[in-house]
TORDRENTOR-886127 format. One record per residue (C-alpha): residue in one letter; x, y, z; residue number from 0. Coordinates in pm, 1 decimal. Layout:
% TORDRENTOR-886127
 code        u        v        w pos
    A        X        Y        Z NUM
...
% end
This chain:
% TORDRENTOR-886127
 code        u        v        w pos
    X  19765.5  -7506.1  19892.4   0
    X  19764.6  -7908.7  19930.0   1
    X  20096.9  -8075.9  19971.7   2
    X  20181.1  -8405.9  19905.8   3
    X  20423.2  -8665.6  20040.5   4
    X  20670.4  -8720.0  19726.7   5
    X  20735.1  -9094.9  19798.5   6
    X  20360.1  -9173.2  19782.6   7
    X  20298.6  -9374.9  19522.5   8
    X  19966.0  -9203.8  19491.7   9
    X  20047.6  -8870.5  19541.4  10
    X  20032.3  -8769.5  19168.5  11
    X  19915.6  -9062.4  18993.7  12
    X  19670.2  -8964.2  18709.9  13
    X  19386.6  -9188.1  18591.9  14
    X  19436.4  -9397.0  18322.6  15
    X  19255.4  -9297.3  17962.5  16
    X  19138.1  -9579.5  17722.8  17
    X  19267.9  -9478.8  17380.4  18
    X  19320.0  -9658.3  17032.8  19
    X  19615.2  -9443.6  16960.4  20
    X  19989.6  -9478.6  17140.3  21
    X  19960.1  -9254.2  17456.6  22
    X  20298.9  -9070.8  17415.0  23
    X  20195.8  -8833.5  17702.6  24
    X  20430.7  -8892.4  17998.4  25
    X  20144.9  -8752.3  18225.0  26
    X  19900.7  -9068.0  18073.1  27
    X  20135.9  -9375.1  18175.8  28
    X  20124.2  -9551.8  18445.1  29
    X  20387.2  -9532.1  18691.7  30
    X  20392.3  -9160.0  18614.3  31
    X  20477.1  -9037.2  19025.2  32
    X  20749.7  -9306.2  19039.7  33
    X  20900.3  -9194.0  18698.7  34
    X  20931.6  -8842.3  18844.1  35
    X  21089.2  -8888.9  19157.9  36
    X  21344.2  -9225.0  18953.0  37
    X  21410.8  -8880.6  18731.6  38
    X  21453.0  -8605.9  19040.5  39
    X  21652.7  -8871.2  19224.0  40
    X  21884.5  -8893.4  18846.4  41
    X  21956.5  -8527.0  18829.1  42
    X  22090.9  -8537.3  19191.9  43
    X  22360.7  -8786.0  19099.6  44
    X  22407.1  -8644.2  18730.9  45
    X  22286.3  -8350.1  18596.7  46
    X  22202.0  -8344.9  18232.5  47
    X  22032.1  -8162.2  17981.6  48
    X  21867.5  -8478.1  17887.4  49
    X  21740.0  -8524.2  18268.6  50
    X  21628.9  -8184.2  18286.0  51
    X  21421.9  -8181.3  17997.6  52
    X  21268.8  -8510.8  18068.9  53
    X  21159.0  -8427.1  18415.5  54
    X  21034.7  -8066.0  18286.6  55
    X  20849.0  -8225.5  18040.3  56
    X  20635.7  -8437.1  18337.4  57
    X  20623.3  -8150.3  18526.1  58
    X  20466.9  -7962.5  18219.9  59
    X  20240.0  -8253.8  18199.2  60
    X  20115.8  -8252.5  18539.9  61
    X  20082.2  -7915.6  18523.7  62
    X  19848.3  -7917.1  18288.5  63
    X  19611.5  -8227.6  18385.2  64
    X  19586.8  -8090.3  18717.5  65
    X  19533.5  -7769.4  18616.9  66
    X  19245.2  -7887.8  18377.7  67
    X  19151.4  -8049.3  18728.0  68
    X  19115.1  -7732.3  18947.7  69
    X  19306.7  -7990.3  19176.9  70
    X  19541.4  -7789.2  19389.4  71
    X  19857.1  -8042.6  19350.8  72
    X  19914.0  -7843.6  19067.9  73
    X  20042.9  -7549.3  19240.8  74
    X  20308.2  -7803.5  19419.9  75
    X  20410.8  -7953.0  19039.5  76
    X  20479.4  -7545.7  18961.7  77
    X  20654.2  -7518.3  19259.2  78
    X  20886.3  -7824.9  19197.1  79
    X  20919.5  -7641.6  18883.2  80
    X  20979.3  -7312.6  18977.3  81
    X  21280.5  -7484.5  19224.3  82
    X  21441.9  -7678.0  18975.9  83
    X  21477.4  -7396.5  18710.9  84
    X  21653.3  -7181.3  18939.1  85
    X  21915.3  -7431.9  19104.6  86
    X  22301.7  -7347.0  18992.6  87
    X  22366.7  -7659.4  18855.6  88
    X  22044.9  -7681.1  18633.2  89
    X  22129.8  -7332.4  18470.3  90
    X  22447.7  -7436.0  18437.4  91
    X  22380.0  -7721.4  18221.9  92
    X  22122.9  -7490.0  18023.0  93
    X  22376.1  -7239.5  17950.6  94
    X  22638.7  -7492.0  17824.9  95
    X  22773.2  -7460.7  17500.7  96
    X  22948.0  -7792.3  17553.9  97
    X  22789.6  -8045.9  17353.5  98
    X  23025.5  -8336.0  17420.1  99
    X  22854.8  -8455.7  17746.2 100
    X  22503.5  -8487.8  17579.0 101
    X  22383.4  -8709.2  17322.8 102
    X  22197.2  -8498.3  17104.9 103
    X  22213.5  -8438.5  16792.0 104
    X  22393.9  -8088.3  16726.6 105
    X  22102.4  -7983.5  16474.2 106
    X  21824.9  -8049.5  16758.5 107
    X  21971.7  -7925.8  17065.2 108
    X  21941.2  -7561.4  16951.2 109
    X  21560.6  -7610.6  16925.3 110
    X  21499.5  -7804.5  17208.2 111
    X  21698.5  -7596.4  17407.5 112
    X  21500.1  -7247.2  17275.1 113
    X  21152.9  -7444.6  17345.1 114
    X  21283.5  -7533.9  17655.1 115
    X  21388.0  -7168.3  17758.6 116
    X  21053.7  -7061.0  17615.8 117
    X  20818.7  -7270.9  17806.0 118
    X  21081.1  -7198.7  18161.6 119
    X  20980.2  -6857.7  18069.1 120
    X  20588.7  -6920.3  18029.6 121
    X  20578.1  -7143.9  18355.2 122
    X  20818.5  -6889.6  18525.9 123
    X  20510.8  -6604.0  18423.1 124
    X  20221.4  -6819.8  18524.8 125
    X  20388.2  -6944.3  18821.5 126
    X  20367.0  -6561.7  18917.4 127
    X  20006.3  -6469.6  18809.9 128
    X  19890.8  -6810.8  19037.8 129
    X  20101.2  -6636.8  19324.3 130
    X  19951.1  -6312.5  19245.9 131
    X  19587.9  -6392.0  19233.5 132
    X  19667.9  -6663.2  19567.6 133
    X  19752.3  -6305.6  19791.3 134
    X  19463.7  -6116.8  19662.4 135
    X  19224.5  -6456.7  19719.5 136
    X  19046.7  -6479.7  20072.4 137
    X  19145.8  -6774.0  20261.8 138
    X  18866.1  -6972.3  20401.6 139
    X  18888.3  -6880.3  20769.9 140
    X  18824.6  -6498.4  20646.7 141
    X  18569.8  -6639.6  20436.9 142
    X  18394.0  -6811.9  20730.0 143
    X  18421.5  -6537.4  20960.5 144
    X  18269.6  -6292.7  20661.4 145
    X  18002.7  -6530.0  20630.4 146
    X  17933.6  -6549.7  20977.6 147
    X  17944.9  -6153.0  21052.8 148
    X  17693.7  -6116.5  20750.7 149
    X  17479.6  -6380.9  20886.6 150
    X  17475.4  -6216.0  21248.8 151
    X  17341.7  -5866.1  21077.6 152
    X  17074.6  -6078.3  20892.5 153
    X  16953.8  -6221.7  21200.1 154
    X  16977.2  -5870.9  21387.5 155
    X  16751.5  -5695.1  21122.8 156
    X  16550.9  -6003.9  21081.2 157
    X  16508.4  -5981.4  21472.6 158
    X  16467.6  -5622.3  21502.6 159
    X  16199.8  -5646.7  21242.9 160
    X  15975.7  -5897.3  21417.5 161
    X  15991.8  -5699.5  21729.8 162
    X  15833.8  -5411.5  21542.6 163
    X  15550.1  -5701.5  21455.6 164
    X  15529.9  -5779.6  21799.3 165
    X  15522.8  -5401.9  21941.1 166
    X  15264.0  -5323.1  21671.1 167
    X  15065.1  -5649.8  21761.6 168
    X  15072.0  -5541.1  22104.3 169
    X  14910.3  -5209.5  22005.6 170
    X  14663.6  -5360.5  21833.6 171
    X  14588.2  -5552.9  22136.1 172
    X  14523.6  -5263.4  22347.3 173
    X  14316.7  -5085.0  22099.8 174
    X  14141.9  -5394.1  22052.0 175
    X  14030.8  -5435.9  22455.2 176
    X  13982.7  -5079.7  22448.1 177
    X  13734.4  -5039.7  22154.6 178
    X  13581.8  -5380.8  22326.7 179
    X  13554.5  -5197.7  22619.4 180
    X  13342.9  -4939.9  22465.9 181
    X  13124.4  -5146.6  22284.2 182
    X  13087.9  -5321.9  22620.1 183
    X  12947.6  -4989.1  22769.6 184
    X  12761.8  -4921.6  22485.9 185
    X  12598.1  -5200.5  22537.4 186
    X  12524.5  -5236.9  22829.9 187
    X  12381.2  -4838.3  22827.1 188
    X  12105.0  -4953.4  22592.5 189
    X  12046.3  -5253.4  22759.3 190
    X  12057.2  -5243.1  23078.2 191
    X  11689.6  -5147.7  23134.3 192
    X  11640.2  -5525.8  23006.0 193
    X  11638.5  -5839.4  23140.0 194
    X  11451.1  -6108.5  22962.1 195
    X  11575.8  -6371.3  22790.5 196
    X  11640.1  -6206.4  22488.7 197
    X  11847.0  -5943.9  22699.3 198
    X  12045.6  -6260.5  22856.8 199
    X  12116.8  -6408.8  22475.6 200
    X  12254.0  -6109.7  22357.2 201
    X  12526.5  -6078.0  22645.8 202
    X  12642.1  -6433.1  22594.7 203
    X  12642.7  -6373.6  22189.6 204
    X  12861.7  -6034.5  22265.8 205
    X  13082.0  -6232.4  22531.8 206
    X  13183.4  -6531.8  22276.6 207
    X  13242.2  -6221.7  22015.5 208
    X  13488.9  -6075.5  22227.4 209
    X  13644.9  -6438.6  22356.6 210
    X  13716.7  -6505.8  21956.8 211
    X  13833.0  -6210.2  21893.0 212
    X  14077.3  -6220.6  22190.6 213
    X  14130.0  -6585.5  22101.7 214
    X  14241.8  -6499.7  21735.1 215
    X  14461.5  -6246.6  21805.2 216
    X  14657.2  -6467.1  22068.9 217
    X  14674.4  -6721.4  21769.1 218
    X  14792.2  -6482.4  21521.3 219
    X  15093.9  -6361.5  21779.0 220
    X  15192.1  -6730.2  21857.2 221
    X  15160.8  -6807.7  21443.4 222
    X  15394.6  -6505.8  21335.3 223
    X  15672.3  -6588.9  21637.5 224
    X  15696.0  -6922.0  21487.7 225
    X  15752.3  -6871.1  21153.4 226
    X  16001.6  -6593.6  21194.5 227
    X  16208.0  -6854.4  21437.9 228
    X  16223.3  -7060.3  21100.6 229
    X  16310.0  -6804.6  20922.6 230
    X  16518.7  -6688.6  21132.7 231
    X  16705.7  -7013.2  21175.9 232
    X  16695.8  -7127.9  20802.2 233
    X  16814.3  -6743.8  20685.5 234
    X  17128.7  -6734.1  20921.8 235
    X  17259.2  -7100.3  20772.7 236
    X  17196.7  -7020.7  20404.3 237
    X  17381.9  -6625.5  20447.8 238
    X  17706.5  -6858.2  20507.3 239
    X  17699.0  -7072.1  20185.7 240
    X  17475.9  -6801.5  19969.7 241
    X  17680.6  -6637.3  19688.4 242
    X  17989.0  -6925.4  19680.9 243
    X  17832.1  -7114.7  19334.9 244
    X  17910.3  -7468.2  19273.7 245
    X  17759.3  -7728.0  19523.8 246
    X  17680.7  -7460.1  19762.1 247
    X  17453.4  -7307.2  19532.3 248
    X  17245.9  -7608.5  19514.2 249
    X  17293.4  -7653.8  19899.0 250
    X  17065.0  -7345.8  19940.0 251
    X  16857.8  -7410.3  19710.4 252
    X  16743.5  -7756.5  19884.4 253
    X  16758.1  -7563.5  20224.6 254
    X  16549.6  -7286.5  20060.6 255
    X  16248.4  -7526.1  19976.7 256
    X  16296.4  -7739.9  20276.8 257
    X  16240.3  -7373.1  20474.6 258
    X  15941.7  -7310.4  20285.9 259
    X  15777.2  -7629.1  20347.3 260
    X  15833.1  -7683.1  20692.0 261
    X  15657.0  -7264.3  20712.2 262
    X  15379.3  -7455.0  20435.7 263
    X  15301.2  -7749.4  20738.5 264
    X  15339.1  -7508.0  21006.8 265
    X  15083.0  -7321.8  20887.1 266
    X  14847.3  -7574.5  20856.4 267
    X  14853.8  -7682.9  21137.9 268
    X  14803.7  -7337.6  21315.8 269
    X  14497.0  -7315.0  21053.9 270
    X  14380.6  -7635.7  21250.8 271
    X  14441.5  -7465.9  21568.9 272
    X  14250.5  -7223.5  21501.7 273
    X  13885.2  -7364.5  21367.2 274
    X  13884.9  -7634.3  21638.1 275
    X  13974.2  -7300.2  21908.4 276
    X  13651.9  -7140.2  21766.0 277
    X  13443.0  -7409.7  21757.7 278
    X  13560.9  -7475.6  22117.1 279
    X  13454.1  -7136.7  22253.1 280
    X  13123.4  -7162.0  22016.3 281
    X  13032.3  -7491.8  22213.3 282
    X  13077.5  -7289.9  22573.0 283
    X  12760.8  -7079.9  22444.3 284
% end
C-alpha cells in the first residue's frame, strides 16, 4: 500500500480534464488536495453535518478516479474514509435529530442524510472486500522468491538434461574410436601385404576420414554446450517475469527473440567453424 504525506500539495492532485461543460466534480478542480485537508482541518474545530458530507463527498471522488487508476493512493482515500466514519463525534452528528445547528433545509436533510448512510455503508463493504482480497494477495518479496525457486528448478532440469547430452555424446565418442579402431584393423589386415603408392594413398585418405570425423564430433560437443549456456541463461531470467501479464509479458517476449537470435548467430558462426576446420585438415593431405 503507498502512503502519502497529507500536506503535499501533490499528494492527491488529479489531472486536469478539458471540458465544455461546468466540471461540478470536486475530484476535477484544481486545488482538490488542499480543499481536503482546509475541510479535515474544519471538522477538527467544528463538526458538522455539512463538513462531513463535503469531505465524504471528495473522498468518494478520489476514490473513484484512483480507483479507475489502479493507483494505490486509493486504498489511503478509503482508509481516511473508513477513520472518519467511525470517530464519536462524526456519528454523533449523523445520528442527530437536531436540525437547529445545520442549515439545511428540513425537506433535504432526510435524503441526504439516507444517501449519505447508504454510500458509508457501500464504502464501509468495499473497504472490506479490498482488505480481504489484500491478505489473500502475495506480496512481492514472496513473489520474487517464488519466481526465483521456480527459476532454480528450470535451470536444474535444464542442466540435468544437457548432462544426459553430454554423457550420451561421450558414448558416442567411444563407440566412435572403437568402430574406428576396427575399421583401422580391418584395414590394415587386407592391406598390409601392400606397399605401393596406391597402398600409401589409401592410409592418408582413411587417416583424414577419421581426423574429420573426430574433428566434427569435438565441434558438435563445443556447439551444443554453448547454446544450452544461452538457454540456460535467457530461460532462468524470463521464469521470473513469465506469467505476471502487463509490461512483463512483453518483457519476455523481447527477451524471447533476442534469445533466439543470439542461438540464430551463434550458430552460424559454429557452421563457419566448421567448413574452414575441414578444409583445414583436407589441405594437411
Amino acid at each position: 500500500m503507498c502512503f502519502k504525506n497529507p500536506l503535499s500539495k501533490n499528494a492527491y492532485k488529479l489531472p486536469s480534464q478539458d471540458s465544455d461543460e461546468e466540471c461540478t466534480s470536486p475530484a476535477r478542480k484544481p486545488f482538490f488536495a488542499m480543499k481536503m485537508i482546509e475541510l479535515e482541518m474544519e471538522l477538527e474545530q467544528n463538526c458538522t453535518q455539512d463538513i462531513v458530507h463535503k469531505l465524504t463527498e471528495l473522498y468518494s471522488q478520489a476514490i473513484e478516479f484512483f480507483d479507475d487508476k489502479d493507483d494505490p493512493k486509493c486504498y489511503d482515500i478509503q482508509q481516511r474514509l473508513h477513520n472518519l466514519l467511525k470517530r464519536p463525534e462524526v456519528l454523533r452528528v449523523l445520528n442527530s435529530t437536531d436540525l437547529s445547528t445545520e442549515s439545511i433545509e428540513p425537506t433535504s436533510f432526510e435524503q441526504r442524510r439516507e444517501d449519505f448512510e447508504n454510500r458509508r455503508k457501500a464504502m464501509a463493504n468495499d473497504f472490506k472486500d479490498l482488505e480481504r482480497k489484500s491478505k489473500n494477495r502475495l506480496s512481492v518479496s514472496e513473489i520474487f522468491v517464488t519466481n526465483v525457486e521456480e527459476a532454480e528448478v528450470m535451470s536444474t532440469k535444464i542442466c540435468e538434461s544437457f548432462s544426459k547430452q553430454e554423457e550420451n555424446l561421450e558414448n558416442r565418442l567411444k563407440e566412435r574410436k572403437k568402430s574406428m579402431l576396427e575399421r583401422s584393423q580391418n584395414f590394415f589386415d587386407n592391406f598390409r601385404l601392400q606397399k605401393s603408392d596406391m597402398s600409401g594413398g589409401f592410409d592418408k585418405e582413411f587417416m583424414m576420414q577419421n581426423e574429420i570425423e573426430e574433428f566434427l564430433e569435438n565441434h558438435f560437443a563445443k556447439q551444443t554446450t554453448a547454446v544450452a549456456e544461452v538457454n540456460v541463461r535467457y530461460e532462468t531470467e524470463i521464469k521470473q517475469f513469465d506469467g505476471q501479464g502487463g509490461v512483463f509479458a512483453m518483457v519476455v517476449e523481447q527477451m524471447r527473440k533476442t534469445k533466439e537470435n543470439e542461438v540464430h548467430v551463434m550458430k552460424n558462426q559454429y557452421e563457419k567453424l566448421r567448413k574452414e576446420g575441414i578444409q583445414s585438415i583436407k589441405n594437411k593431405y
